[in-house]
C-alpha positions as CSV (number, residue, x, y, z in Angstrom):
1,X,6.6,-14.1,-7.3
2,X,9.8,-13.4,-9.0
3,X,7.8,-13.0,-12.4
4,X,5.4,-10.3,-11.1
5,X,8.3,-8.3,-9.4
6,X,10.0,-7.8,-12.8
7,X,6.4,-7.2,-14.6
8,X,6.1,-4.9,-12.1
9,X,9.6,-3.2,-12.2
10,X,8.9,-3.1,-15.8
11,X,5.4,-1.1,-15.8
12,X,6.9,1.0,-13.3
13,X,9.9,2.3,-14.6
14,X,8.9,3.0,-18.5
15,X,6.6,5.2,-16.4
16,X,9.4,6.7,-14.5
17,X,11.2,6.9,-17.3
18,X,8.5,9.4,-19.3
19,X,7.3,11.3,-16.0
20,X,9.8,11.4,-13.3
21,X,9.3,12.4,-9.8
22,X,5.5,12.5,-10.5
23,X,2.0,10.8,-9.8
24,X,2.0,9.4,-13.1
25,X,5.1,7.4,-12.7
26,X,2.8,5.6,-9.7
27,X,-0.5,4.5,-11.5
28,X,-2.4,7.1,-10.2
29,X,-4.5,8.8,-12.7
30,X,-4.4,12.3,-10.6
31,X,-2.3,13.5,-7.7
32,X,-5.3,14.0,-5.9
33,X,-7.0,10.4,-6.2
34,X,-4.2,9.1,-4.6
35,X,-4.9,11.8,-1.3
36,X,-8.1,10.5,-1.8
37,X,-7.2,7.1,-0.3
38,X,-4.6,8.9,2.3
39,X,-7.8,10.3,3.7
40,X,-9.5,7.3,4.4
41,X,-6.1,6.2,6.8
42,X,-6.0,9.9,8.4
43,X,-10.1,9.3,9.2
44,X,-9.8,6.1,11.0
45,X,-6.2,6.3,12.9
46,X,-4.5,8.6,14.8
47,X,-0.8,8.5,13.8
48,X,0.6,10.2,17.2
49,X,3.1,8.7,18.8
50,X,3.1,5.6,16.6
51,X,5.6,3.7,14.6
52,X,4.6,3.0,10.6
53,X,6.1,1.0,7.9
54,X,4.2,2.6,4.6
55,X,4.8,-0.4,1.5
56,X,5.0,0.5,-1.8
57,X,5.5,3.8,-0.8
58,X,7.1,5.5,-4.0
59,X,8.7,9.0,-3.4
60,X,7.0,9.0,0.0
61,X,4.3,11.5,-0.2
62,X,2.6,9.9,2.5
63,X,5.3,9.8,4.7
64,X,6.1,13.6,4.2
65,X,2.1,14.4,5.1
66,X,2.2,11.9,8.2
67,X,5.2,13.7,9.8
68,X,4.0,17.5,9.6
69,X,0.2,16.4,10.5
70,X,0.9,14.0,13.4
71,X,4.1,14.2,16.4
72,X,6.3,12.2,17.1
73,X,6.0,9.5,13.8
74,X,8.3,7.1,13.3
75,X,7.7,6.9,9.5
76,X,9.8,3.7,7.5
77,X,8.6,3.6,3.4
78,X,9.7,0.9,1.3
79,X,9.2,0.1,-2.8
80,X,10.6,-2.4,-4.9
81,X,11.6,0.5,-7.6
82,X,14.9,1.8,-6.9
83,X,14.0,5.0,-9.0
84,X,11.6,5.9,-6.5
85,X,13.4,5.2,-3.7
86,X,16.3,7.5,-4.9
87,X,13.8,10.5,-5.8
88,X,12.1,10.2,-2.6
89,X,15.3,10.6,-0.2
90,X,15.9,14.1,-2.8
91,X,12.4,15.3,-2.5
92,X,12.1,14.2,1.5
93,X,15.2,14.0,2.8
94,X,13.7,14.1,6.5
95,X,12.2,10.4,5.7
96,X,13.3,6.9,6.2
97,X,13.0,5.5,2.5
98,X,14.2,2.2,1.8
99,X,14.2,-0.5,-1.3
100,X,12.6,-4.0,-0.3
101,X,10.4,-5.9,-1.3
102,X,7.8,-6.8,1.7
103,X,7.1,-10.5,0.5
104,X,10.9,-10.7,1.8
105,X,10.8,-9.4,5.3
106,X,10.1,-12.1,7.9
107,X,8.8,-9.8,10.4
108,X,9.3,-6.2,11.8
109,X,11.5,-7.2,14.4
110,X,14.0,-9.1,12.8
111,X,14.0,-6.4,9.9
112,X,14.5,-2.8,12.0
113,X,14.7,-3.9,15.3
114,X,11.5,-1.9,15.9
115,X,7.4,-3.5,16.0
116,X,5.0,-1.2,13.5
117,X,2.2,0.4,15.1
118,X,0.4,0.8,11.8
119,X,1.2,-1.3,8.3
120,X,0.2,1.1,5.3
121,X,-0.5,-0.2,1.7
122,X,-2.3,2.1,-0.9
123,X,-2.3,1.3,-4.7
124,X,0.1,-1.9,-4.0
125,X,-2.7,-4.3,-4.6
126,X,-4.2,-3.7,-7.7
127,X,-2.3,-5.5,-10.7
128,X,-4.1,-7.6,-12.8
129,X,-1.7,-10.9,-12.6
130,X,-2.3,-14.4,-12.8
131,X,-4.0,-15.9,-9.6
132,X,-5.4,-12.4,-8.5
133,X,-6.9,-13.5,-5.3
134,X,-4.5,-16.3,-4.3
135,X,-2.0,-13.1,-4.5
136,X,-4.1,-10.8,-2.6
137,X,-4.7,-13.2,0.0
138,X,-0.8,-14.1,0.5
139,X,0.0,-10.8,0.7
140,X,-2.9,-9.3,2.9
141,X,-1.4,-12.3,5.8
142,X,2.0,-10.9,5.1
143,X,1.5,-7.4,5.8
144,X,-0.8,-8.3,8.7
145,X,1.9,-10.2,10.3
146,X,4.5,-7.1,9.7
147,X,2.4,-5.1,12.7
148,X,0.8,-5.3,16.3
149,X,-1.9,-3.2,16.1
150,X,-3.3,-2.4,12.5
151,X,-2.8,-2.6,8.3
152,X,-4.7,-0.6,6.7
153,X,-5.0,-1.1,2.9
154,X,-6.6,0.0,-0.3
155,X,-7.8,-1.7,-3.5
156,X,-9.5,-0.9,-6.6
157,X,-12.8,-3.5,-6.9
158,X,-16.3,-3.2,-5.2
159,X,-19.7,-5.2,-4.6
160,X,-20.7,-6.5,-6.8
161,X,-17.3,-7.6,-8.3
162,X,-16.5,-4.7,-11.7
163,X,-15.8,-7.0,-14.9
164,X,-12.3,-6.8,-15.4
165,X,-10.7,-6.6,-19.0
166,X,-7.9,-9.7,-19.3
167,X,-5.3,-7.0,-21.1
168,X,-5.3,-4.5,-18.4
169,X,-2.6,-4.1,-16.2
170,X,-5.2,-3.5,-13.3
171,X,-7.4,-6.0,-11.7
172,X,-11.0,-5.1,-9.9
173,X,-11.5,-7.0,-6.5
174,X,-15.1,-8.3,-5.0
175,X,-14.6,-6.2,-1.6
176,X,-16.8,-8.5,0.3
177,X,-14.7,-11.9,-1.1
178,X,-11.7,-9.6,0.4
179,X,-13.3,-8.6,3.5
180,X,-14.4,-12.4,4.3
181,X,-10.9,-13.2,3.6
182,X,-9.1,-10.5,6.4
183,X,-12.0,-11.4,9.1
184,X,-10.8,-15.3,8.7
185,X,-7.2,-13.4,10.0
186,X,-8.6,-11.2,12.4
187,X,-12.4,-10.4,13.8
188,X,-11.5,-7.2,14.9
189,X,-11.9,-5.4,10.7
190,X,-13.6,-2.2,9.0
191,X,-14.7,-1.8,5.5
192,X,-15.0,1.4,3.8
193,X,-16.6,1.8,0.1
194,X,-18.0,4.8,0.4
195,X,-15.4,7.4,-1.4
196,X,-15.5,5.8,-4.4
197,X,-17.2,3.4,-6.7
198,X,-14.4,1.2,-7.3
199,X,-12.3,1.4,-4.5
200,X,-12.6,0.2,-1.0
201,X,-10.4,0.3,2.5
202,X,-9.9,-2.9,5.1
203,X,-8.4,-1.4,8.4
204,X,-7.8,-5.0,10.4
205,X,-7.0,-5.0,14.2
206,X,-4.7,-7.7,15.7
């Protein structure tokens, strides 16, 4: 675990390091693919009233939109890159930004004294590392145990299974191997692969 936090810290900032404060520095190909996959959170939940921890949340874009769309949001966002972390409290000062890493936290109480409504993970699961699945798996349970109600989560992959390339940094999941995977957590679980051809969203219920 150590190993893919520093690839990972790695990748990220010589990103950072050529594009800053920008959707570049976070993978995403345009700013607006990544508000593609906010959409599919702001379809299925309402975020009134409800506590959220958003992980891997860069500058905390999502944050910012959850707390002028939706009242009274208690909005916590945490990342692994200190660089993000920093930019995010200049560009939303309003937010709760934080640098941890979630394999770490043993659950929500013992780490803010609060319980999370609503887990959020978009773009966090889609490095191409060594034991893919045995890595999605760990941290799909994880994140599940970090709420009481819902994690909703994104990944690049679909049905059938995309062939991956071995020297990419990105890895392309079978969504149903995934979804068969959450439903062994939790029976209570939605799949959506309908915005995009190689990208699908699990919403799993305690």
């Amino acid at each position: 675990m150590y190993q893919l936090k520093m690839k990972s810290l790695n990748i990220y900032q010589a990103k950072f390091k050529k594009f800053g404060s920008n959707h570049k520095s976070l993978l995403w190909k345009t700013k607006g693919a990544a508000h593609q996959r906010f959409r599919e959170f702001w379809k299925e939940i309402d975020f009134n009233n409800k506590k959220v921890l958003d992980i891997g949340c860069g500058f905390g874009e999502m944050g910012n939109f959850l707390v002028k769309r939706y009242k009274n949001v208690t909005y916590k966002g945490v990342d692994i890159m200190p660089e993000f972390i920093e930019s995010g409290k200049k560009l939303y000062p309003q937010l709760d930004l934080e640098i941890h890493d979630f394999h770490e936290l043993t659950n929500t109480v013992s780490y803010s004294g609060i319980m999370y409504d609503i887990v959020l993970a978009s773009g966090v699961l889609n490095s191409n590392i060594p034991n893919n699945m045995d890595y999605r798996e760990k941290s799909i349970k994880k994140m599940f145990e970090l709420t009481n109600n819902c994690l909703a989560f994104n990944m690049l992959g679909s049905h059938p299974q995309p062939k991956n390339d071995e020297d990419s940094n990105v890895w392309y999941a079978d969504s149903l191997e995934i979804i068969e995977y959450c439903m062994s957590l939790s029976q209570r679980v939605i799949l959506r692969a309908n915005y995009h051809p190689k990208d699908f969203t699990i919403f799993m219920y305690v």
